[in-house]
C-alpha positions as CSV (number, residue, x, y, z in Angstrom):
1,X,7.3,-22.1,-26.7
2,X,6.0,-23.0,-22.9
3,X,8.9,-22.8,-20.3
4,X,7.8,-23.5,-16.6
5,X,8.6,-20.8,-13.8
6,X,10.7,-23.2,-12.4
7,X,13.1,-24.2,-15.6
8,X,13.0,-19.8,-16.1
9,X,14.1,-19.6,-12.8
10,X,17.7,-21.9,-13.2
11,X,18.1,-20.9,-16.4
12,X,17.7,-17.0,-15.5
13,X,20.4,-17.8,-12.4
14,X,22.6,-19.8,-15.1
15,X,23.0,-16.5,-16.9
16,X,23.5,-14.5,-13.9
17,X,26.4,-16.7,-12.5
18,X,27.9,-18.0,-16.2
19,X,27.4,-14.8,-18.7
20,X,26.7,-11.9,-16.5
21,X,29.4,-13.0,-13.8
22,X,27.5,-11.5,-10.9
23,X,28.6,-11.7,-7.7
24,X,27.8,-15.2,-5.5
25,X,25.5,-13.0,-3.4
26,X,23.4,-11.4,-5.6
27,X,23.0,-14.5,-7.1
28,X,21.8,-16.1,-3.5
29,X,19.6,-13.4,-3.2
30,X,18.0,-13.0,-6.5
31,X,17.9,-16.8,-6.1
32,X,16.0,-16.9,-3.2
33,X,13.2,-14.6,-4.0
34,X,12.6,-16.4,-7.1
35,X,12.1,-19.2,-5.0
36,X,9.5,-17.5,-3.2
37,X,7.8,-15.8,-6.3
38,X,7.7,-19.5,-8.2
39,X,6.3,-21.4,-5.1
40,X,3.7,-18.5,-4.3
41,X,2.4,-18.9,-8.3
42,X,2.5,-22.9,-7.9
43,X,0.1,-22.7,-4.9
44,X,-1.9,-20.4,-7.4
45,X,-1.8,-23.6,-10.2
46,X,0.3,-21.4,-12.2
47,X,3.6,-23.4,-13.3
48,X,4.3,-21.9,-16.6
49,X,5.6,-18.3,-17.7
50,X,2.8,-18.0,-20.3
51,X,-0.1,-18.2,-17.3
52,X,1.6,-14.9,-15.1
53,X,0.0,-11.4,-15.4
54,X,0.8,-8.3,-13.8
55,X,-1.5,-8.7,-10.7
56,X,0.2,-11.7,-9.8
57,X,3.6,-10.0,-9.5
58,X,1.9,-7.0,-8.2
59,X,0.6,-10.1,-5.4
60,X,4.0,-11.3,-4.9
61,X,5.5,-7.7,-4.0
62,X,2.4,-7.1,-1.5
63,X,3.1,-10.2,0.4
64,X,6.3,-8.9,1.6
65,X,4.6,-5.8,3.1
66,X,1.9,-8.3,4.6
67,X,5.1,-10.2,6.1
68,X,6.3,-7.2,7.3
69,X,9.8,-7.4,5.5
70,X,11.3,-3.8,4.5
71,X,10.6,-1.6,1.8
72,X,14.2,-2.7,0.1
73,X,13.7,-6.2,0.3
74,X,10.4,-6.0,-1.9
75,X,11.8,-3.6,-4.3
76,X,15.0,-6.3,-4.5
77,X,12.6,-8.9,-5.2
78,X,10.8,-6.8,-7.8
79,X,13.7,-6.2,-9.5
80,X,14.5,-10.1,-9.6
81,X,11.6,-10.8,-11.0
82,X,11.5,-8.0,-13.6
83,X,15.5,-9.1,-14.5
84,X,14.2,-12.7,-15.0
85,X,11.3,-11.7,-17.3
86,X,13.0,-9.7,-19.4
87,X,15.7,-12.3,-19.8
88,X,12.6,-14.9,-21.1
89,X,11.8,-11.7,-23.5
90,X,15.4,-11.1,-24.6
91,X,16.2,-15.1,-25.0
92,X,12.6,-15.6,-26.9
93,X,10.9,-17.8,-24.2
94,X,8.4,-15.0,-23.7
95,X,6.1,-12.9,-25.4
96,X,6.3,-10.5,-22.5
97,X,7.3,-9.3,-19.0
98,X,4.2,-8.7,-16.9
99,X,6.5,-7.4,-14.3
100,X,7.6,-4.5,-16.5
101,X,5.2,-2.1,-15.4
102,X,4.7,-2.4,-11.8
103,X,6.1,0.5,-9.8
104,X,8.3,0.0,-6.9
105,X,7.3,0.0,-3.5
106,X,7.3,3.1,-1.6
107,X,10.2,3.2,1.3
108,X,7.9,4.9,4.5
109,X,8.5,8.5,4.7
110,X,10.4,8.9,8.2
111,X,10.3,12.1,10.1
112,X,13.3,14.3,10.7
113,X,15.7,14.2,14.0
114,X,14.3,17.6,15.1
115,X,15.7,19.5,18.4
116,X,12.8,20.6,20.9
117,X,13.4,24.8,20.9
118,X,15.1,23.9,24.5
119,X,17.1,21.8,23.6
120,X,18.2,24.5,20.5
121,X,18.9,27.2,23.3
122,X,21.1,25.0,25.5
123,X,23.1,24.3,22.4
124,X,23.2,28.1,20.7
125,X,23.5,29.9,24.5
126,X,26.5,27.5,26.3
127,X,29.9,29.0,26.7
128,X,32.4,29.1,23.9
129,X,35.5,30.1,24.6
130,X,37.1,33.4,23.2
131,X,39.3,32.1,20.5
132,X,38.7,32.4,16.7
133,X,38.0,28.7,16.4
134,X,35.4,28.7,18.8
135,X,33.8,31.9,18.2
136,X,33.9,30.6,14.6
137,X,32.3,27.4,15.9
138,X,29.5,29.7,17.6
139,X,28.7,31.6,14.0
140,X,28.3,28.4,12.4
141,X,25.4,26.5,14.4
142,X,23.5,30.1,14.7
143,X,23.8,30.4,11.1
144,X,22.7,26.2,10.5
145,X,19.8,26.9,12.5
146,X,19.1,30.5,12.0
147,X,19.0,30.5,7.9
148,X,18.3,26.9,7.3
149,X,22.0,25.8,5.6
150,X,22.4,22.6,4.3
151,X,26.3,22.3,5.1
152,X,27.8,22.3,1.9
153,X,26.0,25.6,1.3
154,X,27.5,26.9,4.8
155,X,30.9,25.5,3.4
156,X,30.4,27.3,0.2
157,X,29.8,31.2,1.6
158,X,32.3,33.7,0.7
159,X,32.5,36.5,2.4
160,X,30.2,38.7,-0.9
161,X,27.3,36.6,-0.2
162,X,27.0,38.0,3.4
163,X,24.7,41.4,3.0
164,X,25.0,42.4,7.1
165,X,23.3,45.9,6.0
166,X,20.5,44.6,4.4
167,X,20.3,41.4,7.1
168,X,20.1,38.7,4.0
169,X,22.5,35.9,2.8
170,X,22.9,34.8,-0.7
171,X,23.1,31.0,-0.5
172,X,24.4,28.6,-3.4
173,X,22.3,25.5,-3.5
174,X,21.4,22.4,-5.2
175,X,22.6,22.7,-9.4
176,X,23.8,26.2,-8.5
177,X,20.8,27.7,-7.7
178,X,20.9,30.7,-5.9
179,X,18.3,31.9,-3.2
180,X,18.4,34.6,-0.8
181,X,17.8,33.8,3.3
182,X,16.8,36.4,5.7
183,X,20.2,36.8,8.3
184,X,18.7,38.5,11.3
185,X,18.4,38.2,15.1
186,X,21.4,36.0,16.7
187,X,22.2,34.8,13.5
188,X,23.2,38.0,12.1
189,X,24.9,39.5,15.3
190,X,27.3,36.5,15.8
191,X,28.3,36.0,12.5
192,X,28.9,40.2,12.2
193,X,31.2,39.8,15.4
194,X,33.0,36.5,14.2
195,X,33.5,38.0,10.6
196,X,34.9,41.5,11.9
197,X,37.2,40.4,15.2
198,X,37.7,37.0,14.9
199,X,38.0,35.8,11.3
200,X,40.8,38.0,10.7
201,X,42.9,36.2,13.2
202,X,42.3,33.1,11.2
203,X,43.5,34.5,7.8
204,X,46.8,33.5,7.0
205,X,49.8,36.2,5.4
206,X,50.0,36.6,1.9
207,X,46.9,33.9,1.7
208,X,44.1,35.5,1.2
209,X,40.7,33.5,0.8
210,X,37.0,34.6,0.4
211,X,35.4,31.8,2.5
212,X,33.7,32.7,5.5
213,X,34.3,30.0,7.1
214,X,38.3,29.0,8.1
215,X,40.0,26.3,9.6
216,X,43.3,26.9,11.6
217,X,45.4,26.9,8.6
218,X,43.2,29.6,6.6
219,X,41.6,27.8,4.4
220,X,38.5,26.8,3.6
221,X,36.4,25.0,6.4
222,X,35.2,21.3,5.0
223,X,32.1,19.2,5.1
224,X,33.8,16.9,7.7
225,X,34.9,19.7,10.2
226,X,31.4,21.2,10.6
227,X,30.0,17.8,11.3
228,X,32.7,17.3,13.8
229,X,32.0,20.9,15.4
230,X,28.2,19.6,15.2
231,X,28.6,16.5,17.1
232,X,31.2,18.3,19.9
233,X,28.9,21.5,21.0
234,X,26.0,18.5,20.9
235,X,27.6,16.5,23.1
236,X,28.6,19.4,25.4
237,X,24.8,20.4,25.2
238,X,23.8,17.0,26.1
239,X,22.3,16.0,22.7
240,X,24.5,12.7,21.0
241,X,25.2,12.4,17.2
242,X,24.2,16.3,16.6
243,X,23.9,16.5,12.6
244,X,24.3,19.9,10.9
245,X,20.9,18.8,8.9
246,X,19.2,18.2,12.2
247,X,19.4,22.0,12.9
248,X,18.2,22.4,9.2
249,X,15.5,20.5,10.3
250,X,14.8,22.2,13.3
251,X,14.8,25.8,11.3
252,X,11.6,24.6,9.2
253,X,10.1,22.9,11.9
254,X,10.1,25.9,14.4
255,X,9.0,28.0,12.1
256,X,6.0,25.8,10.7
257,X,5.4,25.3,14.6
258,X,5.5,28.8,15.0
259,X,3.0,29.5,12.1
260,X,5.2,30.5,9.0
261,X,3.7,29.4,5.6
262,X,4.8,26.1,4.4
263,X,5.4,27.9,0.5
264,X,7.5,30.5,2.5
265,X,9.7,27.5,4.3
266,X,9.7,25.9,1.3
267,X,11.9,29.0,-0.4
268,X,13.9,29.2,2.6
269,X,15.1,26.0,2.4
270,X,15.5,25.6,-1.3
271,X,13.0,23.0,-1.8
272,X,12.4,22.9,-5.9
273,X,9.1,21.1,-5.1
274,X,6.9,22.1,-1.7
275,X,6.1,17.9,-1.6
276,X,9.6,17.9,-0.2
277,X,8.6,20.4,2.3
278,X,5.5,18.7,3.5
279,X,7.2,16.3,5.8
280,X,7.1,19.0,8.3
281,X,3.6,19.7,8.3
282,X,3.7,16.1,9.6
283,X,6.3,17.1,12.4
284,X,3.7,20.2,13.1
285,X,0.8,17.7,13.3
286,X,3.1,15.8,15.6
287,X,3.5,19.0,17.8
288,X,-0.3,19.9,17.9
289,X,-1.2,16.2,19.2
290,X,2.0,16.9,22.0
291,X,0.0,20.3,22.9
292,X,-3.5,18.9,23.0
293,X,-2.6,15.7,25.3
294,X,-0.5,18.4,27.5
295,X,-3.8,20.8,27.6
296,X,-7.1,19.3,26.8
297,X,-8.8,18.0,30.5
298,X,-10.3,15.2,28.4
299,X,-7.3,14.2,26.5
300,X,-6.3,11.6,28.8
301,X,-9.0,8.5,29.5
């Protein structure tokens, strides 16, 4: 049986609305790129389902790269146009969906919010105050950016995984996997101080908890409150919206910067697979240009 693109298309959105009850808006929008893949066929003189292949709806998702449109608006319309095949499959209208094996397109990799190392010593070497809380607050950005944390691992440290003698940190990450992070320089000494004079005043009677990490009513510090703590030493430093990941970001960058081996970042951080840990040979590459425009007498025509 021949069914033209444009019957498959009402009948496909008939389903959507009638049997699958999806939501007026998907429906717009799978509608509307349907539109676009039938009319873009049509100027191709194809008008029926049997006459499309897989380049053309490999065609149709380049032209919304070519038009500039996001990464997520051509996967969306992929995904219209593999639903409506399959539907022609599933109903018998089709011998096949040419749109079944064509990959999504790739969202552009975007570089990490890094800190410059100046901007990392104005935050780490401001006053805080000598209370618990902000001595406390002190530990945890030299221990974001001086092991690497992601924050729910920093949230997650009980007091057995710090080993101050042998300067290391046993750090629960991703599926419970457990690494071990070198706890040395600042890092180490603040923590040591905040753990032996100040945590203690934190600790609550007859309450006992292994976290390192407490808030004001002894308990375990959360997600939330380091990202607050974050954002508030930021500010003071002069750097907005201060992320806890940004100084895990700025960890692997200095030290690629600084000429550590991207396999050794790579276990610092946790990565399962070093293409993860790639981006910031990008962020280096970024740095060398930065040096060689600063340095080279011929760098700037």
């Amino acid at each position: 049986m021949t069914i033209s693109l444009e019957d498959a298309r009402e009948e496909f959105l008939d389903y959507l609305q009638a049997e699958r009850g999806s939501s007026p808006n998907t429906v717009a929008s799978y509608g509307f790129d349907l539109k676009r893949y039938v009319r873009l066929l049509r100027e191709q003189g194809k008008t029926n389902v049997s006459d499309v292949v897989r380049g053309d709806v490999e065609r149709f998702v380049a032209s919304y790269a070519e038009l500039d449109y996001a990464a997520a608006s051509a996967e969306r319309a992929l995904s219209a146009v593999r639903s409506m095949h399959g539907f022609l499959v599933a109903e018998g209208l089709s011998q096949g969906n040419p749109a079944r094996d064509v990959p999504m397109p790739k969202h552009p990799q975007h570089l990490p919010d890094v800190l410059s190392i100046d901007q990392a010593r104005a935050l780490l070497d401001q006053t805080f105050a000598a209370s618990a809380a902000a001595q406390r607050d002190r530990a945890i950005l030299e221990v974001l950016y001086g092991c690497g944390l992601r924050v729910s691992e920093l949230c997650g440290l009980d007091l057995v995984h710090v080993m101050e003698g042998e300067g290391l940190l046993r750090v629960l990450g991703k599926g419970s996997k457990e690494r071990v992070v070198p706890l040395m320089g600042k890092a180490s000494s603040v923590l040591g101080e905040y753990m032996a004079t100040w945590r203690p005043l934190l600790v609550r009677a007859g309450r006992p908890v292994d976290a390192v990490f407490l808030n004001q009513r002894g308990t375990r510090l959360t997600r939330q409150s380091v990202h607050a703590i974050c954002q508030r030493y930021g500010r003071l430093a002069g750097i907005e919206g201060l992320h806890p990941h940004t100084l895990r970001h700025s960890f692997a960058t200095h030290l690629v910067e600084g000429g550590a081996d991207l396999r050794v970042v790579q276990e610092l951080l946790g990565h399962a697979n070093i293409a993860t840990t790639q981006i910031y040979s990008h962020v280096d590459l970024t740095h060398v240009r930065w040096e060689y425009l600063s340095a080279h007498p011929r760098a700037k025509v």
